[in-house]
LUMFI-94949 format. One record per residue (C-alpha): residue in one letter; z, y, x. Coordinates in pm, whole numbers, padded with zeros to 5 digits, always signed. Each point is the difference from the previous one (the first is absolute). Layout:
// residues N
aZYX;...
***
This chain:
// residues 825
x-01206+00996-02725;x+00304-00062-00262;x+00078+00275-00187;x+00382+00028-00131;x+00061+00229-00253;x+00345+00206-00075;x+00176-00010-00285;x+00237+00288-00180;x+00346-00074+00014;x+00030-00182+00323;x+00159+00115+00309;x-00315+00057+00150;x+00002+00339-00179;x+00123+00314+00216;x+00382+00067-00125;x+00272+00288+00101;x-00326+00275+00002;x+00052+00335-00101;x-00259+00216-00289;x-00331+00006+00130;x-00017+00414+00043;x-00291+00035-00244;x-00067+00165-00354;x-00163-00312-00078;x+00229-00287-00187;x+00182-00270+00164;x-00176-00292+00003;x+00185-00327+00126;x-00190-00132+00342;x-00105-00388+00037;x-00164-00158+00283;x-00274-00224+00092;x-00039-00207+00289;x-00263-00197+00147;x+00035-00299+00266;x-00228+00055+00284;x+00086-00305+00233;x+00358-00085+00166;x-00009+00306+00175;x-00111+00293-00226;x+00121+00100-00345;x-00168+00278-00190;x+00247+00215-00188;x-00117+00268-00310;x+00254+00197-00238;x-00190+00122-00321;x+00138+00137-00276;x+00110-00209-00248;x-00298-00031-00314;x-00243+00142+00265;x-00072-00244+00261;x-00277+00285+00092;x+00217+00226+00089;x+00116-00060+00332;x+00297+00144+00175;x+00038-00193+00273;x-00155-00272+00262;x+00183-00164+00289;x-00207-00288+00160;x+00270-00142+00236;x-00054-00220+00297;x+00222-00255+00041;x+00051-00265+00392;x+00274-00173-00001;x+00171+00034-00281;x-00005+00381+00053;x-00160+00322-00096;x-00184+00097+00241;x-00199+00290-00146;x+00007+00182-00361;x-00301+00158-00039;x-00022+00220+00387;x+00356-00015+00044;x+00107-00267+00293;x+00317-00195-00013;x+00097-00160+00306;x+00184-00358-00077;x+00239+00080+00276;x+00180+00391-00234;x+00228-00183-00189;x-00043+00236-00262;x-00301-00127-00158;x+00075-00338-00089;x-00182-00250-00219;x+00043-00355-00133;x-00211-00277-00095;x+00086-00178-00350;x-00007-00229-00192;x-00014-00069-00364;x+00109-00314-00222;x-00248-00204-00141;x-00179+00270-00256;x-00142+00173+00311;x-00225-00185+00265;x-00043+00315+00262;x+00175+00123+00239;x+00285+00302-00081;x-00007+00365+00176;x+00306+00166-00008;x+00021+00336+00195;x+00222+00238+00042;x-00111+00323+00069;x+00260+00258+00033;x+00026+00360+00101;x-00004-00096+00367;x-00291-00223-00025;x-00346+00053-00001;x+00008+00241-00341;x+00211+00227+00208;x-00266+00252+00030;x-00213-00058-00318;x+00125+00103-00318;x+00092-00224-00296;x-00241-00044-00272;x+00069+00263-00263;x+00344+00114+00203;x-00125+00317+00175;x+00389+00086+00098;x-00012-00307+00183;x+00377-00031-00160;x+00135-00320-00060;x-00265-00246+00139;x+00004-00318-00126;x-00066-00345+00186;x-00361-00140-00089;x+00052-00396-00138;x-00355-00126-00010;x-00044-00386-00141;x-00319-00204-00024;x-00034-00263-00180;x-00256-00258-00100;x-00043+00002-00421;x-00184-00337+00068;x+00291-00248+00093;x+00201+00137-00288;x-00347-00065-00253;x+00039-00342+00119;x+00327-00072-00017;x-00026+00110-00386;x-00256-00273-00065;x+00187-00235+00150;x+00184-00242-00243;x+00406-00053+00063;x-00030-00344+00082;x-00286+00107+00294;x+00242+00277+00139;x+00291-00257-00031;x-00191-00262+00205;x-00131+00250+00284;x+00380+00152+00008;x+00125-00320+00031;x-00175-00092+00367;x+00156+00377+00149;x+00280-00097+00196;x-00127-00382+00115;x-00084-00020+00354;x-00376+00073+00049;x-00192-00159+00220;x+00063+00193+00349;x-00035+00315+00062;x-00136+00085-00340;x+00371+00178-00143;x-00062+00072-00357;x+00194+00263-00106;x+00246+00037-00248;x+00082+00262-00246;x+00229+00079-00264;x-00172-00074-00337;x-00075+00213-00316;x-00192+00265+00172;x-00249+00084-00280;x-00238+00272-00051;x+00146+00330-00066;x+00343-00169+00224;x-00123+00220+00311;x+00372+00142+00069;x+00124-00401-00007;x-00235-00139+00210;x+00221-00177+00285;x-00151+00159+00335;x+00023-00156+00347;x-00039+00237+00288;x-00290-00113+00237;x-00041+00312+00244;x+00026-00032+00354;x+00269+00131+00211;x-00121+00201+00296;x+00089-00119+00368;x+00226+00303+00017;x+00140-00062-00301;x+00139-00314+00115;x+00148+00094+00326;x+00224+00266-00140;x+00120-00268-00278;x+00064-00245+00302;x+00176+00293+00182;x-00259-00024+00281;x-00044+00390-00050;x+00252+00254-00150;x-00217+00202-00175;x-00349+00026-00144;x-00175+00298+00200;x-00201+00241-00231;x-00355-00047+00164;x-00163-00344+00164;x-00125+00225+00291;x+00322+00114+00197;x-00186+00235+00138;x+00000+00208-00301;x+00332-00068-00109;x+00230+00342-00024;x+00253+00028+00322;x+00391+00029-00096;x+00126+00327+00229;x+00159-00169+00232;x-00192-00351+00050;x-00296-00123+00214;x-00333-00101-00193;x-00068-00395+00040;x-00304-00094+00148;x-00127-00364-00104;x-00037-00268+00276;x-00390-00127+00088;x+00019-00376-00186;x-00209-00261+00114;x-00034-00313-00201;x-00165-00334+00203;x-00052-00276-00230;x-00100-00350+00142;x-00188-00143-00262;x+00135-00348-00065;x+00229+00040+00289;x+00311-00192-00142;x+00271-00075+00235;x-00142-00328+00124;x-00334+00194+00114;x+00200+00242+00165;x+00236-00300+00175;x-00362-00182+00105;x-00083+00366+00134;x+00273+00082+00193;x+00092-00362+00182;x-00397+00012+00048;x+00024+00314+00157;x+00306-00062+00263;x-00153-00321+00107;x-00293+00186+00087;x+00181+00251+00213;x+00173-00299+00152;x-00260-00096+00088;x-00179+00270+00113;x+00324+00054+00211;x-00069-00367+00171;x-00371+00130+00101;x-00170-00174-00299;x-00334+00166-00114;x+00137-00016-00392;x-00443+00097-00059;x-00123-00303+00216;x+00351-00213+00048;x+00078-00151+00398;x-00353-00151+00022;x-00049-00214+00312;x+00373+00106+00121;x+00126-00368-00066;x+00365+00092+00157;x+00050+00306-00205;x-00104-00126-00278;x+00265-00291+00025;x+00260+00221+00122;x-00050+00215-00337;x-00043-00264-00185;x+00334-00153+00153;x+00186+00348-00104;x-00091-00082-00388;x+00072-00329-00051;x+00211-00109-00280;x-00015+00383-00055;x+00091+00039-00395;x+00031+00274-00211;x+00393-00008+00030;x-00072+00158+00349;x-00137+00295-00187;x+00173+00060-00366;x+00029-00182-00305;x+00146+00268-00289;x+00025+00399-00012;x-00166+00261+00194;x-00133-00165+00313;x-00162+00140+00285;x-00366+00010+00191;x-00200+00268-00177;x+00045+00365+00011;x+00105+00096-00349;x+00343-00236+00047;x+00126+00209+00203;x+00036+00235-00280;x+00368+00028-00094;x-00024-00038-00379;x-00059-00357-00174;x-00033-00101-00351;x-00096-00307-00185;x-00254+00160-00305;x-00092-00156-00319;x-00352-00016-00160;x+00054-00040-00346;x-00312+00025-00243;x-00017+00076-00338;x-00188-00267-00235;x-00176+00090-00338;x-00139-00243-00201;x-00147-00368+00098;x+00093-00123+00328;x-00293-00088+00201;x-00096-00422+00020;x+00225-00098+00261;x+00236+00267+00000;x-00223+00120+00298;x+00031+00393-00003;x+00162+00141-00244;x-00271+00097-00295;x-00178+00327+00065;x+00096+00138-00359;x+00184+00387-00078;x+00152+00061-00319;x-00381+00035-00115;x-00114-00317+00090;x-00296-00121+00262;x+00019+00195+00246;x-00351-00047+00103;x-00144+00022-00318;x+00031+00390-00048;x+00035+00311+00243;x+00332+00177-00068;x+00182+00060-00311;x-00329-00117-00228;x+00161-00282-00163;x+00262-00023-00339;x+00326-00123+00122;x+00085-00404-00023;x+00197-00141-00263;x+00216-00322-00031;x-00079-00240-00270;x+00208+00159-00242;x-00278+00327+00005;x+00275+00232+00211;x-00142+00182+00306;x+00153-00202+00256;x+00309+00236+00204;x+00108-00017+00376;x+00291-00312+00001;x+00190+00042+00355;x+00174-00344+00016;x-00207-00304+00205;x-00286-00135-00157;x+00207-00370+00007;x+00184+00195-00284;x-00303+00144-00140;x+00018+00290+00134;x-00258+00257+00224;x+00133-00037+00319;x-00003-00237+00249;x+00276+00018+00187;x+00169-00150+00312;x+00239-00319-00022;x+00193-00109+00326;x+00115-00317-00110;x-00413-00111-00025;x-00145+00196+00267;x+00326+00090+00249;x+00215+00322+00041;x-00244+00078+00284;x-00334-00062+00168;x+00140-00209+00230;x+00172-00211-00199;x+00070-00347+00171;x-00088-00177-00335;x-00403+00055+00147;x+00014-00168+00308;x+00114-00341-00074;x-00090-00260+00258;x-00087-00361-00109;x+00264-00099-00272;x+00211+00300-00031;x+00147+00102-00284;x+00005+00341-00099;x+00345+00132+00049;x-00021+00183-00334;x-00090-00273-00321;x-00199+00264-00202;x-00238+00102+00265;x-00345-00040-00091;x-00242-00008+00283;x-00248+00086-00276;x+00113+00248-00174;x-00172+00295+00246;x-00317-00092-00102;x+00026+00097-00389;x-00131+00351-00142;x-00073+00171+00378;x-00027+00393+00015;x-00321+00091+00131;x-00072+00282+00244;x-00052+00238-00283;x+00280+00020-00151;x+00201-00061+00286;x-00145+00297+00187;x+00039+00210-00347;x+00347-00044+00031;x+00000+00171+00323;x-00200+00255-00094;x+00130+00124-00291;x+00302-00180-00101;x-00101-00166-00320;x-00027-00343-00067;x-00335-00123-00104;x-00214-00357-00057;x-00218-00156+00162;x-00314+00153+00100;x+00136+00354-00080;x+00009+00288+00230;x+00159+00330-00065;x+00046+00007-00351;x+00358-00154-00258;x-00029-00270-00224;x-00191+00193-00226;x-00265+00095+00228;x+00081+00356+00065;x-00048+00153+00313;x+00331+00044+00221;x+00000+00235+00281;x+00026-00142+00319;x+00204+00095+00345;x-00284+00088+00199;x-00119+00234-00364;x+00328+00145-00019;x-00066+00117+00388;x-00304+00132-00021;x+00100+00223-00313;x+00329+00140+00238;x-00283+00099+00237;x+00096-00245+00263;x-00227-00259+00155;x-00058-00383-00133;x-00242-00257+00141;x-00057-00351-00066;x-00132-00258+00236;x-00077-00387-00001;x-00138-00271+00205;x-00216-00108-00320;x-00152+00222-00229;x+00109+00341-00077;x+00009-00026-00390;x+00098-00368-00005;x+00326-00076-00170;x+00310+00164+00211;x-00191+00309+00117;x-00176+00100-00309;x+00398-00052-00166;x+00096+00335+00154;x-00389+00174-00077;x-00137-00149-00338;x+00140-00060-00331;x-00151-00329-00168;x+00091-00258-00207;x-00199-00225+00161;x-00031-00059+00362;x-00413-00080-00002;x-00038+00320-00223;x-00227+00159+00256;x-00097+00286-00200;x+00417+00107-00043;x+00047-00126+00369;x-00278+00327+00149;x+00104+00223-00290;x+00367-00046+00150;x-00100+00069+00337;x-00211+00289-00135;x+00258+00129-00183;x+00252-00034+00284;x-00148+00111+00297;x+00213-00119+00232;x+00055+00160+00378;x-00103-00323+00164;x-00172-00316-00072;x-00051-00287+00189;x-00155-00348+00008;x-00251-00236-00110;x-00262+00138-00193;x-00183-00291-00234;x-00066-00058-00367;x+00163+00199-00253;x+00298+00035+00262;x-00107+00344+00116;x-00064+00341-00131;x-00346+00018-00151;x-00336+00047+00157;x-00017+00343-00183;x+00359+00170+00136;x-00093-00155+00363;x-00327+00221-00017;x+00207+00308-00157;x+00220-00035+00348;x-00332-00003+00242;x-00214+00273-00182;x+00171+00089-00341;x+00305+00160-00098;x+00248-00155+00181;x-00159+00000+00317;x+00187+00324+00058;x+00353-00207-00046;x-00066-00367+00104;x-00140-00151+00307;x-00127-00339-00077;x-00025-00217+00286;x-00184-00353+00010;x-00072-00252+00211;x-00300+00010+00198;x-00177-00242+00266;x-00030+00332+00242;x+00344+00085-00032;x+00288-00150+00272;x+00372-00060-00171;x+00109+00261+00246;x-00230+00278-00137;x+00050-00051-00351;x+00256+00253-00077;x-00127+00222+00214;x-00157+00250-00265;x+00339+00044-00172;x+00231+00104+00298;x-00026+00362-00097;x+00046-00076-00411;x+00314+00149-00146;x+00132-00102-00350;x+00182+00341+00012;x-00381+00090-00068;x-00117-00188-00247;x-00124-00270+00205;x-00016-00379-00109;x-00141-00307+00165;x-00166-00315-00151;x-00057-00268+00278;x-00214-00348-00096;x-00079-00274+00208;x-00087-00362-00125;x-00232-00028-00332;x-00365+00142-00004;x+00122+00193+00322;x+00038-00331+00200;x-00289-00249+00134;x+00248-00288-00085;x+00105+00150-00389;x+00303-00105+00041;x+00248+00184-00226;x+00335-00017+00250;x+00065+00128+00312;x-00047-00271+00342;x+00176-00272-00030;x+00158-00017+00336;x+00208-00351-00019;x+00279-00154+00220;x-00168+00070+00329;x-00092+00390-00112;x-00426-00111+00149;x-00096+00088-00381;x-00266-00250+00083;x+00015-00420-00057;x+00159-00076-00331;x-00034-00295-00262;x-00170+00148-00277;x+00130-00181-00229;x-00164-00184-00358;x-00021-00289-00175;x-00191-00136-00277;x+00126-00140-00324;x-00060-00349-00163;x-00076-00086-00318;x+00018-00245-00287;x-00316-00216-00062;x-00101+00281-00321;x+00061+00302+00297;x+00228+00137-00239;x+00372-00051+00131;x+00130+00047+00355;x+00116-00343+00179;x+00055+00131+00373;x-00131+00252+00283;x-00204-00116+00304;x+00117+00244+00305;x-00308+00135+00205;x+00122+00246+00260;x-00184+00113+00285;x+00101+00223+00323;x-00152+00363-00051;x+00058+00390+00089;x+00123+00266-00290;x-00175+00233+00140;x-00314-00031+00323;x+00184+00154+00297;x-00241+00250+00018;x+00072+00133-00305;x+00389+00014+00082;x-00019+00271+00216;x-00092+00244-00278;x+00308-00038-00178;x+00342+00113+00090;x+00280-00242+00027;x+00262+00104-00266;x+00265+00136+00203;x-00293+00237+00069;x-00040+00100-00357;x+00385+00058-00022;x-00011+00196+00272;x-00285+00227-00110;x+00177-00017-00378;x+00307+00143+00102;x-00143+00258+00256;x-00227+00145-00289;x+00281-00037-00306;x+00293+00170+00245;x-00186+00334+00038;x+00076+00075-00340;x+00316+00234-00010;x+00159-00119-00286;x-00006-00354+00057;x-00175-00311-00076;x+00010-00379-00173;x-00224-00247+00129;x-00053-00366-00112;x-00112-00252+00265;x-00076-00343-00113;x-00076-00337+00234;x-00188-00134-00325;x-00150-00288+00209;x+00326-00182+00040;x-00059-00092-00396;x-00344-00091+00049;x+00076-00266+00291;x+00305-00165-00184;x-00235-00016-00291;x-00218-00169+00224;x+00286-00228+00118;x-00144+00151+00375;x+00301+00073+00187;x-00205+00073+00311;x-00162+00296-00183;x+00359+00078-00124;x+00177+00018+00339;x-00270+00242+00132;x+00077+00246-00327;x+00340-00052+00084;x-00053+00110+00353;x-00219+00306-00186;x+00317+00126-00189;x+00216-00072+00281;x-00158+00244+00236;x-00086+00214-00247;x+00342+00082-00136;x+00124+00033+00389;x-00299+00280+00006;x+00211+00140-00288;x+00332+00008+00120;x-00122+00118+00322;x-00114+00313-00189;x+00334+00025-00213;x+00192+00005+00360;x-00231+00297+00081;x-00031+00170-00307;x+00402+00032-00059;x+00133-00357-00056;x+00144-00132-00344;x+00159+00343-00084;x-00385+00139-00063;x-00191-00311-00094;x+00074-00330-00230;x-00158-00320+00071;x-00020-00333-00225;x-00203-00295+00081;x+00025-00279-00244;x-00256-00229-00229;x-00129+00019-00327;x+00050-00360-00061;x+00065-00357+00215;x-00207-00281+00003;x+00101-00389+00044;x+00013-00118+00362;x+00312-00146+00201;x+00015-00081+00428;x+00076-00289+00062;x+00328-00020+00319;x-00274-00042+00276;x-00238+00258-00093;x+00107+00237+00364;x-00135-00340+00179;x-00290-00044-00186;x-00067+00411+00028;x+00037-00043+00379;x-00239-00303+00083;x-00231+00127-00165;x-00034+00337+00154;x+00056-00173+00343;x-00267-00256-00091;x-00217+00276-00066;x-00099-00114-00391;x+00252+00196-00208;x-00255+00036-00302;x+00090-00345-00020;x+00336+00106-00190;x-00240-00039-00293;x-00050-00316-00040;x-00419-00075-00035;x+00092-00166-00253;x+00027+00296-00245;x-00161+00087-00277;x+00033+00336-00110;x+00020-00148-00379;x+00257+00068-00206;x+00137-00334-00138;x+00222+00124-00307;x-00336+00176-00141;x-00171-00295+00039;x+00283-00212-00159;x-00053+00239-00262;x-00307-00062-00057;x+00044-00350-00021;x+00234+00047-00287;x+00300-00163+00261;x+00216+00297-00122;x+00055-00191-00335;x+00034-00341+00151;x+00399-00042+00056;x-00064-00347+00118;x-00008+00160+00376;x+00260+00272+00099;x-00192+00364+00082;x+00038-00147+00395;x-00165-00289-00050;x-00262+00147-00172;x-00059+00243+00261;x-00065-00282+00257;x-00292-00157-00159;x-00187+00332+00056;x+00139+00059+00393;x-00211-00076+00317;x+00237+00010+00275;x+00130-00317+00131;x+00424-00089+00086;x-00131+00007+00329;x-00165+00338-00066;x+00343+00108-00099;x+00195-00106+00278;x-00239+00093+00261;x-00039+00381-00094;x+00384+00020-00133;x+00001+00140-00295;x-00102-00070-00354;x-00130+00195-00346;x+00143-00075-00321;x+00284-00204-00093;x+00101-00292+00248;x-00234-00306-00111;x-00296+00247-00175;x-00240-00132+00318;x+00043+00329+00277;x-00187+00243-00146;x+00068-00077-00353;x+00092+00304-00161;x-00251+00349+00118;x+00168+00212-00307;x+00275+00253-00016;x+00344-00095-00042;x+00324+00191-00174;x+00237-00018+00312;x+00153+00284+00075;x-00105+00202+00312;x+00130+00219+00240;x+00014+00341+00080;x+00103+00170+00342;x+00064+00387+00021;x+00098+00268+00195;x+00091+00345-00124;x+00112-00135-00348;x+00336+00162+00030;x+00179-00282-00197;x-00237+00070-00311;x-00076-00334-00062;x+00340-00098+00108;x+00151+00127-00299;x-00290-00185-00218;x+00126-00349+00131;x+00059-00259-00351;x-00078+00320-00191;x-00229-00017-00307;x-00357+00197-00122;x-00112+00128-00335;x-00354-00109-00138;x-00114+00204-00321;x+00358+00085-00060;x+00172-00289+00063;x+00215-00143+00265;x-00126-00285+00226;x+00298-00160+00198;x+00004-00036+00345;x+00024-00253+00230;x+00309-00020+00215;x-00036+00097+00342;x-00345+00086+00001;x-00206+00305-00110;x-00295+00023-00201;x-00384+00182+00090;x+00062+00306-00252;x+00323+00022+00214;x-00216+00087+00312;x-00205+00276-00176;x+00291+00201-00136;x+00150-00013+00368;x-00320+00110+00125;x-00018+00256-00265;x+00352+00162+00095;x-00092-00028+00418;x-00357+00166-00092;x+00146+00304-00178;x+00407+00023+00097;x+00087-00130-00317;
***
């Protein structure tokens, strides 16, 4: 714990007060603060020449960038009147600034002012921190050392490490001088009414205690239901949705799609004969499309998922580096690290341009990676040029977003790194949607196909700076307490062994039901002991399957691939060669072999998930005042990671069906007027169809071998880690692509048998595994042109304004239109 000491004179001192009514003499008042962390601040006014003698303590909490309690009085972020901002000092102080202001309307409004018993004339409280330490060490610094260190502010670092820049001759004693940079956040809300999304900012988050004008109707908040397809980039969700029409083309013909046309020689030829020379201009080759359920949504948008870097870029560019504005993120649990500084000693501030400039951010370029998904530049055939000379078919594939920070975005509008989930830059905890929810008394859920507290649910539950932070994961999900959880139960990727007990025997078992998978227990029965549970009552479900709860362990629901038997599959792997000293990577030997996810047996104790979204929204919609729920098809991700688009198509069939499941219940349960829906992805991957992928898709089901879409071939390795590893990220002697290859198993003819390809044309088929920065889409219904009006527009990060990209939105985009559907904002 730093300790920061006051000092007479400054403008930390209380001003504009009236005489203290007491016969005792006036004594001038001082302050003392201590720094408790990012988040908490520990405020004393003594009387000056007596530091004993007390007169006041305020410990204030701080998420966000704002006060969120002062000693027991609560200060919602969203009352405009209490407002707060994060500063910063020049180079004589190394922490972070608080600035409040307090006035009569704020949180003081019932408390009376230190030695003011009128209450008359209250002033605004100004408290500072600083840290005495940086300034000690500037003072033994010679002139020519300062001169040298000042000299390298301003030169472009390397990327993503901005450091910042600030006015000079801030010495000690300069307080009232210091340059200051704000680096607060600006609320979701806060941003739609700049935008002119909204007219006004209501009064209360929870419109159902807002105060009625006489003459005007309350507004009731629409049910919002987010479905995220992990990974599903518009390529996966083209592969999905031509996949899915052939199959009912099929199907239409008489074709088992499970078994394919068997010993029927003539229909098999006759189908066959209806797809040849079949090509994906039959189906669509840009925009929207059409073949899954959630296209026929009427809202489109093309959404950007820009990431925030801090510090060293990871080898390779792979990822962007899993650093906040306190460094490692998995070297410490929230907040309990000093901030970073550049090499000139400066604690190192938020920079919003593109980290090619130097800056934080790393934003979207057309000209390298096309105005849209679709961009023609991607699927050149043989010698084609790209129609645009600055396209860079490799430019995707440097400083990803993971699901993390992606799925923060989402859930609570901020922009975070790598690895991070529910907390800023500087690690402090950020309310999420599904939070915000629960607090206006209405319902929120989360579900996945993988595990419940892995990276995009545990974004709207837990606040961590690091994603493997088990402990912060379950305290989340303690803390939180959501309505309804579902999914895989494994590892650290669940609520803890202790709070499952507390729901079967201890104190929660009067609010949650916790369900589990069991060998005695049919899918159809599982629900069964929550059909007469009411939120409206307190009641809350936790469902697990998967884990220690399944005789297979695995941690994701069934795999059910192209031909939806769930049995069959390559299970993919490989093993990787070596040098002569076993030291550096030369290659990967492929060594698949046909096997079942799950035994059959063992299927029929686990709901499908267009099951579990049926049960989810049949528990969550008995609650009165409404309810958010988070779905996410997390196994999409895991199969293009796996380069297995087998695996992939049968999660895309998952979310398919699925999402019908939920607009079937929106046509019920009052149509888009009464209910918001948005199904998008937290991130793409790398993976282009080749123009005869329908044909392919089609003799294979016929022939009655449609695992074969992945080739045997694969690997399951991922070939830029191992580059990595072999140091082949510093040899520019090969291009990235090239490199790439020498670490890929599948064949050319691999490639043009199954259609389709991972990585960047020439990497070897499945030569990429990773994350990738193009932008994804989103399709809604119910938006009510919100996120029309956010089109090209801009987002602030710790203050500052990130541009937009034109024609596209971006992730935080999403959560404040969510946030205005969820409470009639």
């Amino acid at each position: 714990m730093k300790r920061v000491e006051g000092w007479p004179g400054s403008s930390s001192t209380l001003n504009n007060r009236e005489a203290p009514r007491s016969k005792e003499p006036v004594a001038e008042e001082q302050q003392r603060i201590l720094c408790l962390g990012p988040d908490k601040i520990h405020f004393e006014l003594y009387r000056a020449g007596s530091a004993r003698e007390i007169l006041k303590i305020h410990t204030l909490i701080v998420r966000s960038g704002i006060i969120i309690k002062i000693r027991q009085f609560s200060c919602l972020y969203h009352q405009m009147r209490c407002t707060v901002a994060l500063l910063r000092l020049g180079n004589c102080c190394r922490e972070r600034i608080l600035l409040s202001s307090v006035t009569a309307d704020g949180p003081f409004r019932n408390k009376k002012v230190p030695n003011n018993s009128s209450g008359k004339n209250r002033s605004s409280y100004k408290l500072f921190a600083r840290d005495g330490h940086a300034a000690a060490k500037a003072s033994k610094e010679s002139k020519d050392a300062k001169a040298d260190k000042e000299s390298k502010v301003g030169k472009t670092p390397v990327v993503g490490s901005k450091v910042s820049k600030t006015d000079k001759g801030c010495g000690v004693g300069g307080m009232n001088t210091c340059p200051t940079e704000i680096v607060g956040e600006e609320s979701g809300i806060q941003l739609l009414y700049r935008e002119g999304i909204i007219s006004e900012i209501p009064s209360q988050i929870c419109e159902k205690n807002r105060k009625v004008p006489e003459g005007e109707t309350a507004k009731h908040g629409k049910n919002v239901i987010l479905v995220v397809g992990d990974g599903m980039g518009w390529e996966m969700i083209r592969a999905g949705a031509v996949a899915k029409r052939v199959l009912v083309e099929l199907e239409d013909m008489g074709i088992d799609v499970k078994t394919g046309a068997g010993d029927d020689i003539d229909l098999a030829e006759k189908a066959k004969a209806a797809f040849a020379g079949r090509t994906l201009d039959d189906y669509y080759t840009e925009g929207k499309g059409e073949g899954l359920s959630f296209q026929n949504l009427p809202e489109f948008h093309v959404v950007t998922t820009s990431t925030p870097i801090v510090g060293e870029p990871n080898d390779g560019n792979h990822y962007g580096p899993a650093n906040s504005f306190l460094g490692s993120v998995s070297a410490h649990s929230n907040g309990m690290a000093p901030p970073l500084t550049g090499e000139n000693g400066e604690v190192l501030v938020f920079d919003p341009r593109d980290v090619m400039e130097g800056g934080n951010m790393v934003l979207w370029h057309d000209d390298k990676g096309g105005h849209y998904p679709w961009d023609p530049d991607y699927f050149l055939q043989g010698d084609e040029q790209p129609e645009n000379p600055d396209f860079d078919p490799e430019y995707i594939m440097q400083h990803a977003i993971d699901s993390a920070n992606s799925a923060s975005a989402y859930a609570t509008g901020v922009k975070v790194g790598v690895n991070a989930l529910g907390v800023d830059l500087y690690e402090r905890p950020v309310r999420s949607i599904l939070q915000e929810a629960l607090s206006c008394d209405k319902a929120g859920g989360v579900m996945s196909s993988v595990p419940i507290l892995h990276a995009t649910p545990a974004a709207f539950v837990a606040h961590t700076n690091y994603r493997k932070n088990g402990y912060q994961l379950q305290d989340g999900f303690r803390e939180t307490e959501p309505t309804w959880a579902m999914g895989a139960c494994a590892g650290i990727y669940q609520p803890s062994e202790a709070l499952k007990q507390s729901m079967i025997d201890g104190a929660l078992s009067s609010t949650y039901t916790f369900l589990h998978q069991d060998p005695d227990v049919m899918a159809e029965d599982f629900y069964e002991p929550i059909q007469d549970k009411n939120p409206d009552n307190g009641d809350k479900v936790l469902a697990c399957f998967g884990g220690e709860y399944s005789e297979s362990g695995q941690e994701n629901m069934p795999y059910r691939g192209l031909d939806s038997t769930y049995l069959a599959r390559w299970c993919s792997s490989g093993s990787v060669e070596y040098d002569e000293d076993e030291v550096t990577p030369t290659g990967v030997t492929p060594e698949s072999e046909i096997c079942d996810h799950y035994p059959e047996e063992e299927l029929k104790t686990i709901p499908v998930m267009k099951e579990n979204v049926k049960e989810a929204l049949a528990f969550l919609s008995k609650d009165k005042d409404g309810f958010f729920l988070m779905y996410e098809q997390g196994d999409i991700d895991w199969a293009a990671h796996a380069n297995h688009l087998d695996d992939l198509l049968g999660a895309m069939l998952d979310i398919d069906e699925s999402v019908q499941e939920i607009m079937d219940w929106i046509d019920a349960n009052g149509g888009y007027e009464k209910n918001a829906l948005y199904v998008t992805a937290d991130h793409d991957h790398y993976m282009t169809l080749l123009p005869h992928f329908p044909e392919v898709v089609a003799n294979m089901i016929i022939d009655g071998i449609s695992h074969n879409i992945t080739p045997e071939n694969n690997s399951n390795v991922n070939p830029w880690e191992k580059a990595i590893e072999a140091g082949r990220h510093e040899d520019e002697s090969q291009s990235q692509t090239d490199h790439l290859n020498d670490f890929s198993t599948w064949t050319e003819e691999d490639i043009q048998n199954v259609a389709h390809f991972f990585g960047p044309p020439g990497s070897g088929g499945n030569g990429w595994g990773s994350h990738s920065t193009r932008n994804v889409v989103v399709h809604s219904g119910g938006d009510e042109e919100c996120l029309d009006g956010l089109v090209g527009k801009g987002y602030r990060v710790l203050g500052r304004e990130v541009e937009g990209a034109p024609d596209k939105v971006d992730q935080v985009h999403l959560h404040h239109c969510m946030m205005r559907q969820l409470f009639a904002l």
